[in-house]
N, CA, C and O atoms as CSV, one atom per row, in Angstrom:
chain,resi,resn,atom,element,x,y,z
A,1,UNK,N,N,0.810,-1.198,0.000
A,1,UNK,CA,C,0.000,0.000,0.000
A,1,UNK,C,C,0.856,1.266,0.000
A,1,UNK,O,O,0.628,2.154,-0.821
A,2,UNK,N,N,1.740,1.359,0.814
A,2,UNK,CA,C,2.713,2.518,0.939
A,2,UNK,C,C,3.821,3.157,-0.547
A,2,UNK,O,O,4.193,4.239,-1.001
A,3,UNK,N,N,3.961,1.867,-0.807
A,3,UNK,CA,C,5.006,1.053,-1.912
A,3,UNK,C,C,4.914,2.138,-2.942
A,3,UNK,O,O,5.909,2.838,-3.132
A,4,UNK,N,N,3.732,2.359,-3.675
A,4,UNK,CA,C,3.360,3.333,-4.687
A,4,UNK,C,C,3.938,4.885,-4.452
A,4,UNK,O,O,4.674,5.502,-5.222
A,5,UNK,N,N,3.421,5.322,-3.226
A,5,UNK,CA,C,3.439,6.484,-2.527
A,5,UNK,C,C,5.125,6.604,-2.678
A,5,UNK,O,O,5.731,7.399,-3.396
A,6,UNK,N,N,5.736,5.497,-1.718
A,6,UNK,CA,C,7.215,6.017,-1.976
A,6,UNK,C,C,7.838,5.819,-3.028
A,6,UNK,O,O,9.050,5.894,-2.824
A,7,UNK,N,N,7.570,5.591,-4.107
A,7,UNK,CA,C,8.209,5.771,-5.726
A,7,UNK,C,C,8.015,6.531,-6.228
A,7,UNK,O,O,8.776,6.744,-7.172
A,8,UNK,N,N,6.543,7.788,-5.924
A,8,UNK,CA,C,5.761,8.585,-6.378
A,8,UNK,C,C,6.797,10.058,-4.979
A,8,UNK,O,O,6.899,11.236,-5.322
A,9,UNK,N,N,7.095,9.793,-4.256
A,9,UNK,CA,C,8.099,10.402,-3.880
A,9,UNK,C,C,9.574,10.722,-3.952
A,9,UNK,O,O,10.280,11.652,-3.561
A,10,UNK,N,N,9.774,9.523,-4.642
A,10,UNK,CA,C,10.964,9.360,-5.218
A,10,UNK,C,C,11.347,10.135,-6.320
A,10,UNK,O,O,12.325,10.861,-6.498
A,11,UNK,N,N,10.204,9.785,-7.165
A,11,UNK,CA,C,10.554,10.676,-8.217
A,11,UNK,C,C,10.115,11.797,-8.167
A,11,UNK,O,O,10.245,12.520,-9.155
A,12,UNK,N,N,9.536,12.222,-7.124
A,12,UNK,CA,C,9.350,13.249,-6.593
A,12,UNK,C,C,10.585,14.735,-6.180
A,12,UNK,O,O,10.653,15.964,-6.153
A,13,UNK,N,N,11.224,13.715,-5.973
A,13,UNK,CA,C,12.666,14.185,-4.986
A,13,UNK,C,C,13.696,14.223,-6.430
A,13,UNK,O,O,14.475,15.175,-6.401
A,14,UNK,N,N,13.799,13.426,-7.545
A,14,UNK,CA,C,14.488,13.738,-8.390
A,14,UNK,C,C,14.544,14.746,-9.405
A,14,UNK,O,O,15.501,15.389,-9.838
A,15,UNK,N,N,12.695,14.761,-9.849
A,15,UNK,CA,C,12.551,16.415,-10.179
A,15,UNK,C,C,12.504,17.701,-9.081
A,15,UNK,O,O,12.344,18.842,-9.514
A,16,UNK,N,N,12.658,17.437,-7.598
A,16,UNK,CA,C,12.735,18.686,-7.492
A,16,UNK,C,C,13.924,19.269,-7.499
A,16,UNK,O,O,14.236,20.434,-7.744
A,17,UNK,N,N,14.933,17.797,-7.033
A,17,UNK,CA,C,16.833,18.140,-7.523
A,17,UNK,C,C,17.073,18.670,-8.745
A,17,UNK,O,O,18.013,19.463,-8.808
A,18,UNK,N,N,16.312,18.377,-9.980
A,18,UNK,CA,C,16.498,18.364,-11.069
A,18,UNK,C,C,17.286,17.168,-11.562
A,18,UNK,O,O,18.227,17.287,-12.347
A,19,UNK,N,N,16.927,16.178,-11.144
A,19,UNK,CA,C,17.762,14.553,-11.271
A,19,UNK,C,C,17.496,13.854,-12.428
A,19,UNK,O,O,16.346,13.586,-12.777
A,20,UNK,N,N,18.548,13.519,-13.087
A,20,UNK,CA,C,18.249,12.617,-14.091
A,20,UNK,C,C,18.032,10.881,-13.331
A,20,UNK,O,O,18.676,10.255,-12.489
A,21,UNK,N,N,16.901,10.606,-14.074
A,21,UNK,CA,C,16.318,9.046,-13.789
A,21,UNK,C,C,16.976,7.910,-14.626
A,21,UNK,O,O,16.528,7.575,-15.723
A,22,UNK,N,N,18.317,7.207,-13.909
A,22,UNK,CA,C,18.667,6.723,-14.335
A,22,UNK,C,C,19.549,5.622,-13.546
A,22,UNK,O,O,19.709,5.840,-12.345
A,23,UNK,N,N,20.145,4.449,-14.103
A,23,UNK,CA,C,20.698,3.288,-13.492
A,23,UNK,C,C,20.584,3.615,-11.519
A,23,UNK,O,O,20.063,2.913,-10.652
A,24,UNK,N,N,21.027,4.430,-11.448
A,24,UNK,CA,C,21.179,4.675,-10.164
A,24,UNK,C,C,20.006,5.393,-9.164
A,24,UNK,O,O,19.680,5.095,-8.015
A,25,UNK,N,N,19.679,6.088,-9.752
A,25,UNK,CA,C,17.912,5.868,-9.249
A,25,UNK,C,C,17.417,4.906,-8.914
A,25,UNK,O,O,17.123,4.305,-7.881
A,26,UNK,N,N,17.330,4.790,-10.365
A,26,UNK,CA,C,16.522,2.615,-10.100
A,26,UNK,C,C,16.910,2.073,-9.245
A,26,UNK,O,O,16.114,1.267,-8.764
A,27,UNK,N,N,18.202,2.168,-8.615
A,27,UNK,CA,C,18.748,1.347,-7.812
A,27,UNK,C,C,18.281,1.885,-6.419
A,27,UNK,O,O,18.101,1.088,-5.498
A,28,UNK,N,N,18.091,3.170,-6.260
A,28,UNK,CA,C,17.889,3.731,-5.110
A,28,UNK,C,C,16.096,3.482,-4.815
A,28,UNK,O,O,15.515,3.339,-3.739
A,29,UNK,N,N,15.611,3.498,-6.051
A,29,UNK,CA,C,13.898,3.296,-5.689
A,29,UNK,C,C,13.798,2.077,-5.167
A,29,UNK,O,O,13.000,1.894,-4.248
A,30,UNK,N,N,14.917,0.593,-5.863
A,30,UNK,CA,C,14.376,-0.909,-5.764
A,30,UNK,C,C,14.834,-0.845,-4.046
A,30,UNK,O,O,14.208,-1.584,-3.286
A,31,UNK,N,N,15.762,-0.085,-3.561
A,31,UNK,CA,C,15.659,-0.393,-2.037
A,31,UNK,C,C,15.603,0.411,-1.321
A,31,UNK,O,O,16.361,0.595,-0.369
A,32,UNK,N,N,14.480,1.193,-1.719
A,32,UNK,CA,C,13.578,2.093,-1.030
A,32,UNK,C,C,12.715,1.310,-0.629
A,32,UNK,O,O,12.418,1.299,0.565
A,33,UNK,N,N,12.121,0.488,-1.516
A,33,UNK,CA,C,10.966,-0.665,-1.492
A,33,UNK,C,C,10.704,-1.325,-0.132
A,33,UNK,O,O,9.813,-1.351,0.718
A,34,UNK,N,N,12.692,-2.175,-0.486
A,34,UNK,CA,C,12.767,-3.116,0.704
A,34,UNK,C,C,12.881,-2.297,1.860
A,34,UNK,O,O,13.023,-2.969,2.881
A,35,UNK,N,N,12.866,-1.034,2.044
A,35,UNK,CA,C,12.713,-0.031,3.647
A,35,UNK,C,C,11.136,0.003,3.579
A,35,UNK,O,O,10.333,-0.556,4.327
A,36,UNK,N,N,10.958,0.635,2.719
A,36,UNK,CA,C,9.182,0.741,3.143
A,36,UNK,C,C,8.058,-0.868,3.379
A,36,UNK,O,O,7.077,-1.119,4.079
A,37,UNK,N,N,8.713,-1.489,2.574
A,37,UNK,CA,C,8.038,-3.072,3.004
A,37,UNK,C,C,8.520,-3.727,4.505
A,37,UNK,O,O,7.750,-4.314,5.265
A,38,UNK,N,N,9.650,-3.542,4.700
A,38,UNK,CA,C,10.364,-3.615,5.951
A,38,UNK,C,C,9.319,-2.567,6.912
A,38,UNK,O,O,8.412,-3.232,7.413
A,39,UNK,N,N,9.277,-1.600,7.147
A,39,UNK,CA,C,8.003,-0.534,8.003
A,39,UNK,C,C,6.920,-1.387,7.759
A,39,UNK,O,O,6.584,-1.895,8.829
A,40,UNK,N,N,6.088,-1.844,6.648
A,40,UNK,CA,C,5.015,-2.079,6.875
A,40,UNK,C,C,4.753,-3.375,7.675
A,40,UNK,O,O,3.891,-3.455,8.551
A,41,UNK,N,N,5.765,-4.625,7.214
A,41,UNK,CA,C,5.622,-5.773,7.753
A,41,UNK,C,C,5.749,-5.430,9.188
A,41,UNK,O,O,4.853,-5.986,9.823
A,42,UNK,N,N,6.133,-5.081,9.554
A,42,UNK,CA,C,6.727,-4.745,11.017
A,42,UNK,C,C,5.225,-4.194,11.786
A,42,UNK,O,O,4.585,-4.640,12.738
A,43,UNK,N,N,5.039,-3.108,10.949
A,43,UNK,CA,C,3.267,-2.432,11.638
A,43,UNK,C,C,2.184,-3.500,11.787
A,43,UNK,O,O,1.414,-3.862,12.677
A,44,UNK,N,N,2.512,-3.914,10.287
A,44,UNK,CA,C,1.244,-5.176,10.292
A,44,UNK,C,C,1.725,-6.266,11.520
A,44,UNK,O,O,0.960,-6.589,12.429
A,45,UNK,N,N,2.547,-6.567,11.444
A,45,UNK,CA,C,3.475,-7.712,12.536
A,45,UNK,C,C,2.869,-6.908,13.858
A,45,UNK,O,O,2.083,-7.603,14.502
A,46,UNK,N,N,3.104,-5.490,14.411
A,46,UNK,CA,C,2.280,-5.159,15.889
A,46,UNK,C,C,0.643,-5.032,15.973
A,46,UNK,O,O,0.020,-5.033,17.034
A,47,UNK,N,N,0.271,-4.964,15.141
A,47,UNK,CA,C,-1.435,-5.048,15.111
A,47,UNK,C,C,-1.625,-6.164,15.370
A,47,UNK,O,O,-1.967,-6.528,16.495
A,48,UNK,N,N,-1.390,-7.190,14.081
A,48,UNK,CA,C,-1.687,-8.495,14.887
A,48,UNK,C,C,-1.339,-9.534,15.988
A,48,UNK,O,O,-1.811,-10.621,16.323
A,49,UNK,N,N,-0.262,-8.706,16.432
A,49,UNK,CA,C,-0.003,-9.182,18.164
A,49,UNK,C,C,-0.887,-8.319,18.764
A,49,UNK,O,O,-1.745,-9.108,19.162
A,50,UNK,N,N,-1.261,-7.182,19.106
A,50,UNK,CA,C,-2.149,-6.543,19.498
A,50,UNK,C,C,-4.214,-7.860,19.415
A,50,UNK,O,O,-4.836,-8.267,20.396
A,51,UNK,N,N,-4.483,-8.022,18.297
A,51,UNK,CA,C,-4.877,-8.305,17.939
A,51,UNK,C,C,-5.314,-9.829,19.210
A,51,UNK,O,O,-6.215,-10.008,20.029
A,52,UNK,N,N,-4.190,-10.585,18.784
A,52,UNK,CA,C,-3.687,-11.930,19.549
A,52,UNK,C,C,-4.449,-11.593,20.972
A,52,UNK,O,O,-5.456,-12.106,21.460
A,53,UNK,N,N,-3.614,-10.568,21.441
A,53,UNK,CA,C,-3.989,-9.808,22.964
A,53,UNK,C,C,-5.559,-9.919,23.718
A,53,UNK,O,O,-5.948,-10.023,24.881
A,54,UNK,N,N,-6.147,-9.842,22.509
A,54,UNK,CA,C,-7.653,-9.217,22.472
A,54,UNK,C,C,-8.234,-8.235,22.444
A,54,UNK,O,O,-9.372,-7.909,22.781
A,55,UNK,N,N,-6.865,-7.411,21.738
A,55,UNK,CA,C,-7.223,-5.528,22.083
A,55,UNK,C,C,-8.513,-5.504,20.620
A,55,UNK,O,O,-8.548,-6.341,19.718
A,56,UNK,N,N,-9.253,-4.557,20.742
A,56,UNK,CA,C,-9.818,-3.979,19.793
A,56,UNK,C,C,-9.341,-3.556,18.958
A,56,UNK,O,O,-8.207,-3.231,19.307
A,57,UNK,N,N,-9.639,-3.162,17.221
A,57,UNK,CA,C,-9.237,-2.930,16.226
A,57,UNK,C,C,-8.768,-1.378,16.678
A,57,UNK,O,O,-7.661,-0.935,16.374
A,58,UNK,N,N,-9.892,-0.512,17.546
A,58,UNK,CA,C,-9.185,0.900,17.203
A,58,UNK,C,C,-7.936,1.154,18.255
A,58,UNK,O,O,-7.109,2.065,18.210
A,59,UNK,N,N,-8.039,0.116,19.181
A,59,UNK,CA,C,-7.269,0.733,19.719
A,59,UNK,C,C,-5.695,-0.246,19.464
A,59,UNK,O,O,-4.595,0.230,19.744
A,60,UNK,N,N,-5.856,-1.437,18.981
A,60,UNK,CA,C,-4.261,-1.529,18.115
A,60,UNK,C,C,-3.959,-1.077,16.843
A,60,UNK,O,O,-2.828,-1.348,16.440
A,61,UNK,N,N,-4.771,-0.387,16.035
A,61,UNK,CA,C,-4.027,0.843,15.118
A,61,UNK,C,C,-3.405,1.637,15.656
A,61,UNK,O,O,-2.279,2.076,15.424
A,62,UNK,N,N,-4.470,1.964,16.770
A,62,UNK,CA,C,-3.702,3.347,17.591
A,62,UNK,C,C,-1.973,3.447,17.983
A,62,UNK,O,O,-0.964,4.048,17.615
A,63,UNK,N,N,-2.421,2.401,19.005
A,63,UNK,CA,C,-1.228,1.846,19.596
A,63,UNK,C,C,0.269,1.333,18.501
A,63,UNK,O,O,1.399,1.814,18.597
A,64,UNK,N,N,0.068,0.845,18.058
A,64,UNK,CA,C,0.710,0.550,16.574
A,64,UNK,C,C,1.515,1.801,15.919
A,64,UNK,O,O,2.710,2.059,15.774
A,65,UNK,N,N,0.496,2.350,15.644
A,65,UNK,CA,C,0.699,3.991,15.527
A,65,UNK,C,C,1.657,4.925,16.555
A,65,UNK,O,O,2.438,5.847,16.321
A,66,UNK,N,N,1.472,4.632,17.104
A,66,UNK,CA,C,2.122,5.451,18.769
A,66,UNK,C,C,3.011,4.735,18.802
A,66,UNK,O,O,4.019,5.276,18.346
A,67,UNK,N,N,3.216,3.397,19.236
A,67,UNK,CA,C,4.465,2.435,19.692
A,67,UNK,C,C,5.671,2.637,18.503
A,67,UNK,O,O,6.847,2.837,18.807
A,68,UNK,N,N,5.344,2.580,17.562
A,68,UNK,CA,C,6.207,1.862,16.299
A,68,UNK,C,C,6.405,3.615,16.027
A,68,UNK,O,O,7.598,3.836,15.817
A,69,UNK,N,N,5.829,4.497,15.993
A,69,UNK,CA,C,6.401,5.920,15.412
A,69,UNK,C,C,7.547,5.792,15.841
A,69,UNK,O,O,8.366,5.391,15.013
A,70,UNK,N,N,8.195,6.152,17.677
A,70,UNK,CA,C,9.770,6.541,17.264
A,70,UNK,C,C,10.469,5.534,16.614
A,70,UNK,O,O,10.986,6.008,15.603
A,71,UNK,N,N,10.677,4.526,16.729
A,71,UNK,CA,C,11.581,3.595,16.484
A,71,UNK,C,C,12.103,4.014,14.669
A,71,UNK,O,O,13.166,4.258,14.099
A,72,UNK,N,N,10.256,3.881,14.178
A,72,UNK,CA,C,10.102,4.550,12.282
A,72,UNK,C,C,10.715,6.038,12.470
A,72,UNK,O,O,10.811,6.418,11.303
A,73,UNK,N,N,10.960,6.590,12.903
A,73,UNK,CA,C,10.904,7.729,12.539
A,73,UNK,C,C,12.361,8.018,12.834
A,73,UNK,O,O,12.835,9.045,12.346
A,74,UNK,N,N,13.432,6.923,13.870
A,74,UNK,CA,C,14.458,7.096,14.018
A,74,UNK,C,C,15.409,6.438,13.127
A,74,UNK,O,O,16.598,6.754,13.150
A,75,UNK,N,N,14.978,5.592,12.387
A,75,UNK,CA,C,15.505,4.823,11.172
A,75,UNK,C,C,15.414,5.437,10.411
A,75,UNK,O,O,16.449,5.404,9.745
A,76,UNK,N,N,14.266,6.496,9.777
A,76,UNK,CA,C,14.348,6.943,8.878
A,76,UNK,C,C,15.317,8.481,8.638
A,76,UNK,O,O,15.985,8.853,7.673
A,77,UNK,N,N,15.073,9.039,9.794
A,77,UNK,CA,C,15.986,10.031,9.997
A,77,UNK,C,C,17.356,10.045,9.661
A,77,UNK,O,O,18.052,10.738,8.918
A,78,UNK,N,N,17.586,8.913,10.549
A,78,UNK,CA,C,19.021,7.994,10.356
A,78,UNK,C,C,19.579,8.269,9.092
A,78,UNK,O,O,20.665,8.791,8.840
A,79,UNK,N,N,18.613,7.810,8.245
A,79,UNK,CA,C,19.079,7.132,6.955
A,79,UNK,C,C,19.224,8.844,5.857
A,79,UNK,O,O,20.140,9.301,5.174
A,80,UNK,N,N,17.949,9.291,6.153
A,80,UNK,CA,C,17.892,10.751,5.418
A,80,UNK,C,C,19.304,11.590,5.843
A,80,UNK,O,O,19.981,12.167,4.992
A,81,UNK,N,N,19.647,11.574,7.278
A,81,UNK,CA,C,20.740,12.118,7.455
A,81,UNK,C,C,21.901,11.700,7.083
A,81,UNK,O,O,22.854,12.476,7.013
A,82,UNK,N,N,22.010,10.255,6.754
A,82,UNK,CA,C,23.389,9.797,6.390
A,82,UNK,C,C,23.426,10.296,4.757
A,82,UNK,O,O,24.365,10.950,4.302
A,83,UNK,N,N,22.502,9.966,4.133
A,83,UNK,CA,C,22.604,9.815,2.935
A,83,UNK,C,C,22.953,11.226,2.576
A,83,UNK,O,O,23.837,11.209,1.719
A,84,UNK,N,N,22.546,12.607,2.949
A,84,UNK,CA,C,23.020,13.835,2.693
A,84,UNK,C,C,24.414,14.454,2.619
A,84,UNK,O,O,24.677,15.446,1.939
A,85,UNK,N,N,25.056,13.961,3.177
A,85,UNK,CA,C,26.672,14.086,2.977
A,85,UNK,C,C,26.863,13.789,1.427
A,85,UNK,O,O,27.469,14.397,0.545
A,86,UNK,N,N,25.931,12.338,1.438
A,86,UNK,CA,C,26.382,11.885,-0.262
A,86,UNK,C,C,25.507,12.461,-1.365
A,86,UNK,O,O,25.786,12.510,-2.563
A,87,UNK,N,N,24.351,12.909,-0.732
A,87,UNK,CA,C,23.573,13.477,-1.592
A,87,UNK,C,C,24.434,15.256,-1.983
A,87,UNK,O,O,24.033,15.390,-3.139
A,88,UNK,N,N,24.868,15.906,-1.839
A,88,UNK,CA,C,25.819,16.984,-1.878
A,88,UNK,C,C,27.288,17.070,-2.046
A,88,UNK,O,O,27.805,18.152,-1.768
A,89,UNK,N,N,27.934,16.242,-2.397
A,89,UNK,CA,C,29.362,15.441,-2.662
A,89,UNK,C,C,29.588,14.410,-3.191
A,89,UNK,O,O,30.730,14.005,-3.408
A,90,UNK,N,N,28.423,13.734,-3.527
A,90,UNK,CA,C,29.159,12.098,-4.092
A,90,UNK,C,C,28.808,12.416,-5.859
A,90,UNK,O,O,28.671,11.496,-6.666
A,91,UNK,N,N,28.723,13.648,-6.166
A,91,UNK,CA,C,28.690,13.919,-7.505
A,91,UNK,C,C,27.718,13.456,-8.217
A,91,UNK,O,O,26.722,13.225,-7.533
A,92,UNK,N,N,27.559,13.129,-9.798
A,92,UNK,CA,C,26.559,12.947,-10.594
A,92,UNK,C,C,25.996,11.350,-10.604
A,92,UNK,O,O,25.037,10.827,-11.171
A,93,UNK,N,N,27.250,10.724,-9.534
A,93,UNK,CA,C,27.277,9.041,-10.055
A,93,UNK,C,C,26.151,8.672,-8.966
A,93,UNK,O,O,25.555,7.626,-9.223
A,94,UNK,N,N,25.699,9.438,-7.635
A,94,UNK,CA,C,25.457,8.844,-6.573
A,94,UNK,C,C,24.442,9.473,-5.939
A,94,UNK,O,O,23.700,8.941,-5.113
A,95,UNK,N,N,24.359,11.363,-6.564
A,95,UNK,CA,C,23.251,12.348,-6.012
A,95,UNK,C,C,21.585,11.563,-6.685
A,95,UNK,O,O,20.475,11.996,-6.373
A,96,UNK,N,N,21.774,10.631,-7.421
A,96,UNK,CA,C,20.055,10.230,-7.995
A,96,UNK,C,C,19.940,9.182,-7.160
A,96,UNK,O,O,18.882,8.798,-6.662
A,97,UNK,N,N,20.700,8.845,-7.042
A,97,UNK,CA,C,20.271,7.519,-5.769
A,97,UNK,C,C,19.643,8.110,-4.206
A,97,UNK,O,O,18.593,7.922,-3.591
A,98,UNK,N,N,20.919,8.928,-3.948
A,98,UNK,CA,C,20.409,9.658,-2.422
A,98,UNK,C,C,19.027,10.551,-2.740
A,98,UNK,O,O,18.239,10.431,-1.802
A,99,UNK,N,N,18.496,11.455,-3.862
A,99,UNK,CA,C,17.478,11.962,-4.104
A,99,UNK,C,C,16.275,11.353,-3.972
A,99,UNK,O,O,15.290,11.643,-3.293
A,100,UNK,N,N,16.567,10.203,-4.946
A,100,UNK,CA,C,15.406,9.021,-5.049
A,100,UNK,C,C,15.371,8.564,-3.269
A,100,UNK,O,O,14.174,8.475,-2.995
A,101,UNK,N,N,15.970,8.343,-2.368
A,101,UNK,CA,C,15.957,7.861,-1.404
A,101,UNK,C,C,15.478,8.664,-0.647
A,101,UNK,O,O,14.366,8.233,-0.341
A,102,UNK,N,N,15.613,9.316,-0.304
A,102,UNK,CA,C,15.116,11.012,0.626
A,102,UNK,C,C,13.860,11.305,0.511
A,102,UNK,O,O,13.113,11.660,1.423
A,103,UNK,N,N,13.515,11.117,-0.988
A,103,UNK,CA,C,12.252,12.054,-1.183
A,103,UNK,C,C,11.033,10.951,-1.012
A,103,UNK,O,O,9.854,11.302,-0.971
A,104,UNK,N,N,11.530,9.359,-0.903
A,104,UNK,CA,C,10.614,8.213,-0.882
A,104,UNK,C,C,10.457,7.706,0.420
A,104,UNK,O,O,9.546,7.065,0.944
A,105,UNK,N,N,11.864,8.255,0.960
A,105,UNK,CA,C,11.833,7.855,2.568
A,105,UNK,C,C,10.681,8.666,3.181
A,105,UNK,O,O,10.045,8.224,4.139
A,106,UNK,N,N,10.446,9.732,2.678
A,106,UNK,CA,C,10.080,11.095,3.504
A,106,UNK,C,C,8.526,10.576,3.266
A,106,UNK,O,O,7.763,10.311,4.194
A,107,UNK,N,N,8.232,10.490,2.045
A,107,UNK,CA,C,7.149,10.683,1.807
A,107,UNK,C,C,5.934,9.100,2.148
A,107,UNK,O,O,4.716,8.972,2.268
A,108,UNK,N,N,7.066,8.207,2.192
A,108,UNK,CA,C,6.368,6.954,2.804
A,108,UNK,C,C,6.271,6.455,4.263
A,108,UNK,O,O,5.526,5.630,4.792
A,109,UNK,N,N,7.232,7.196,4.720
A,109,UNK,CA,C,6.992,7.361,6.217
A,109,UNK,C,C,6.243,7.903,6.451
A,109,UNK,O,O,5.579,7.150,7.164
A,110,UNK,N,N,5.494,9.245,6.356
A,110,UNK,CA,C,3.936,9.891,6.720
A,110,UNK,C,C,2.988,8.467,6.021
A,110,UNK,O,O,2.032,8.213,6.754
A,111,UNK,N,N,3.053,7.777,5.112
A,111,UNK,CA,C,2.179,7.309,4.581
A,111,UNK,C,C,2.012,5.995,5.071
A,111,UNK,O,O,0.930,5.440,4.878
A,112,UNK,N,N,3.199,5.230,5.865
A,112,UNK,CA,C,3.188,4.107,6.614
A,112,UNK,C,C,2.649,4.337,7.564
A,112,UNK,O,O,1.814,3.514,7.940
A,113,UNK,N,N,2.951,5.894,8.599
A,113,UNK,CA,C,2.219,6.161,9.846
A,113,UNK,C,C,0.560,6.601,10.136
A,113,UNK,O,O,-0.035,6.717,11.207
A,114,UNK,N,N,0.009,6.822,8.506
A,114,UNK,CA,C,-0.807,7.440,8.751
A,114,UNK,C,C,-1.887,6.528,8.099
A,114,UNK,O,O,-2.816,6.105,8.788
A,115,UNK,N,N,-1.757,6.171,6.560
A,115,UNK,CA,C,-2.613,5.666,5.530
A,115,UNK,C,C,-2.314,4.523,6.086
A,115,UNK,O,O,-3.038,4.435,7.078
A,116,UNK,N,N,-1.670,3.625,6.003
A,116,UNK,CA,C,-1.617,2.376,6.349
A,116,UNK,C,C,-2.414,1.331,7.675
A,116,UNK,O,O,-2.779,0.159,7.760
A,117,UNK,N,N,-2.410,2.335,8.418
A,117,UNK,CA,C,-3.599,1.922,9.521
A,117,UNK,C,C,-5.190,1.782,9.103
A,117,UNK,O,O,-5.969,0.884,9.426
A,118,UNK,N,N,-5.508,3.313,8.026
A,118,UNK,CA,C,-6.432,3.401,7.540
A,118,UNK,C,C,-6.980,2.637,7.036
A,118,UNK,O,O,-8.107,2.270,7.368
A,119,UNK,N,N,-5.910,1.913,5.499
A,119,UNK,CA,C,-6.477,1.431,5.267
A,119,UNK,C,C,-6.441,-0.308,5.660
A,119,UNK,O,O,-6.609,-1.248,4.883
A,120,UNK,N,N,-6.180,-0.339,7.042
A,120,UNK,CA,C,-6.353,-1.545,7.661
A,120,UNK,C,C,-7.362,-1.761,8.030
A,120,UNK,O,O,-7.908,-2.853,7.879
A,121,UNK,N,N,-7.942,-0.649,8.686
A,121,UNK,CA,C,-9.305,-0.486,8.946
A,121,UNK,C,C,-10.266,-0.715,8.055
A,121,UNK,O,O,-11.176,-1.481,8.372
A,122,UNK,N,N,-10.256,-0.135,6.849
A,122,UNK,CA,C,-11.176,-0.080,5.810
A,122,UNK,C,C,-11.037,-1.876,5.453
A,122,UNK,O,O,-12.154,-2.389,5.378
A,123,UNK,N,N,-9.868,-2.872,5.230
A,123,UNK,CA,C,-9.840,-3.560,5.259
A,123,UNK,C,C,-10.558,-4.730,6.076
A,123,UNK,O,O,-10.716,-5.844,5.578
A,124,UNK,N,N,-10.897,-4.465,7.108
A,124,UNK,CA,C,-11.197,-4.885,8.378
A,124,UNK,C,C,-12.884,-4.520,8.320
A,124,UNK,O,O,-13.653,-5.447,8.065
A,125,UNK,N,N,-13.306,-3.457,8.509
A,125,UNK,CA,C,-14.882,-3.211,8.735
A,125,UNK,C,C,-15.387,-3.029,7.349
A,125,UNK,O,O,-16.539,-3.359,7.070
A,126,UNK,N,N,-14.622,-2.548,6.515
A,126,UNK,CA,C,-15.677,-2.025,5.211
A,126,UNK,C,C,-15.946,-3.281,4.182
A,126,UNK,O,O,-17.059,-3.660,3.817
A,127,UNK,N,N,-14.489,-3.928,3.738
A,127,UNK,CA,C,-14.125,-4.875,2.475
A,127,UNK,C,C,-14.304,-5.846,3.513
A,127,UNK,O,O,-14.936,-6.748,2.964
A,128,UNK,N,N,-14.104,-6.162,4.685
A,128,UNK,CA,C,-14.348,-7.294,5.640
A,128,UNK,C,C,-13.443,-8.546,4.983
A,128,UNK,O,O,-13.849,-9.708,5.018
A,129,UNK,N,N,-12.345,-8.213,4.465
A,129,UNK,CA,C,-11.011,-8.922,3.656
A,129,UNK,C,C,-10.653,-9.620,4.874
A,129,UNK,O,O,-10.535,-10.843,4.939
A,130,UNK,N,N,-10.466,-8.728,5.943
A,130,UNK,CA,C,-9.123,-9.474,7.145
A,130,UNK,C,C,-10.367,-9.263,8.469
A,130,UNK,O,O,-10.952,-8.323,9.006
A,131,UNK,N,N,-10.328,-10.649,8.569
A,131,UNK,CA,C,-11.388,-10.476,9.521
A,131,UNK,C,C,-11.230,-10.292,11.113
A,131,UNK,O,O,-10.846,-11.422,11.415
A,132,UNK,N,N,-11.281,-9.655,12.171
A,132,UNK,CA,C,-10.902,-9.097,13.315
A,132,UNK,C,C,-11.641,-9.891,14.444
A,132,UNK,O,O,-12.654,-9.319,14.846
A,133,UNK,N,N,-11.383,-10.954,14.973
A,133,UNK,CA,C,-11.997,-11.926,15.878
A,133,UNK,C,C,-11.418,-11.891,16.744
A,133,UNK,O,O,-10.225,-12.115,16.541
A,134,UNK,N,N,-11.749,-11.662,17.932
A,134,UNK,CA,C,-10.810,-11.987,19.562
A,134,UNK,C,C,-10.515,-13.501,19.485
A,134,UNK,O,O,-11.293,-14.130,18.767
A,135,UNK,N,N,-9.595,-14.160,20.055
A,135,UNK,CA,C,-9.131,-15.546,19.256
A,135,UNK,C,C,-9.683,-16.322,20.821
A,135,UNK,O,O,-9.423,-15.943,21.963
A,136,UNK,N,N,-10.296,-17.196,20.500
A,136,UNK,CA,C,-10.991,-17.860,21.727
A,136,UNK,C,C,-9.965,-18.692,22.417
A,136,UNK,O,O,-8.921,-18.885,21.795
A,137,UNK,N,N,-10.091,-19.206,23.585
A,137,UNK,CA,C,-9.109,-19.741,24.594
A,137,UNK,C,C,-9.171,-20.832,24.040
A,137,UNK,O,O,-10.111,-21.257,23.369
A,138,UNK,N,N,-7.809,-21.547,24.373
A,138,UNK,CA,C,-7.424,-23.233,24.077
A,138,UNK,C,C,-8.698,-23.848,25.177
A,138,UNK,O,O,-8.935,-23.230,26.215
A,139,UNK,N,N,-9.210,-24.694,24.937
A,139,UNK,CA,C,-9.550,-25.950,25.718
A,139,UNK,C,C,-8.529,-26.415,26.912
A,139,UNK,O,O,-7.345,-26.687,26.711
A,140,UNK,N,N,-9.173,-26.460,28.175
A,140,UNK,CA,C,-8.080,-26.698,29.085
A,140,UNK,C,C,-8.207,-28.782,29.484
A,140,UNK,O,O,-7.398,-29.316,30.243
């Protein structure tokens, strides 16, 4: 779900550098991917322990949401900050990669923290796709 958003940021970030889209981009979008799929599995991975718990749907989005922000938001920082040294010095061979990365990081992190719950929800009560059951006790 996010996946789109951060490629659509990506190249986002290369026209606003004025970046040419090329070998090295590509390379920077294909593991942008594996960061933003990495965030989501991970969100989806605390809901449905939440879930397990017997918490309610709104309140393990919530929580999900709340718990998992710093940790997301310190990885991503991380990464936006490292990559800027190279994004401003590593010349023509390496600035489309860090561009593409920055502008997909940025823009899929609001979209992992925010849309992605959403549309878990919508998943959950509307499309009734993933169905939300308190999981009944073992037999003793």
């Amino acid at each position: 779900m996010a996946v789109p958003y951060g490629v659509v940021g990506a190249l986002a970030g290369l026209l606003v550098m004025q970046s040419s889209f090329g070998y090295m981009a590509f390379l920077g979008i294909i593991a942008l991917i594996g960061v933003i799929v990495s965030h989501v599995i991970v969100l989806f991975d605390f809901i449905e322990e939440k879930r397990e718990e017997g918490e309610g749907l709104q309140e393990a989005l919530l929580d999900a949401g709340i718990i998992r922000l710093r940790p997301v938001l310190i990885t991503v920082g991380a990464t936006v900050l490292a990559l800027f040294p190279l994004a401003m010095e590593g010349g023509p061979l390496w600035q489309p990669l860090c561009y593409a990365q920055i502008g997909g990081l940025i823009i899929a992190t609001v979209v992992t923290l925010v849309l992605v719950p959403v549309f878990y929800a919508i998943f959950v009560l509307d499309l009734k796709i993933v169905r939300w059951e308190k999981p009944q006790p073992a037999p003793a």
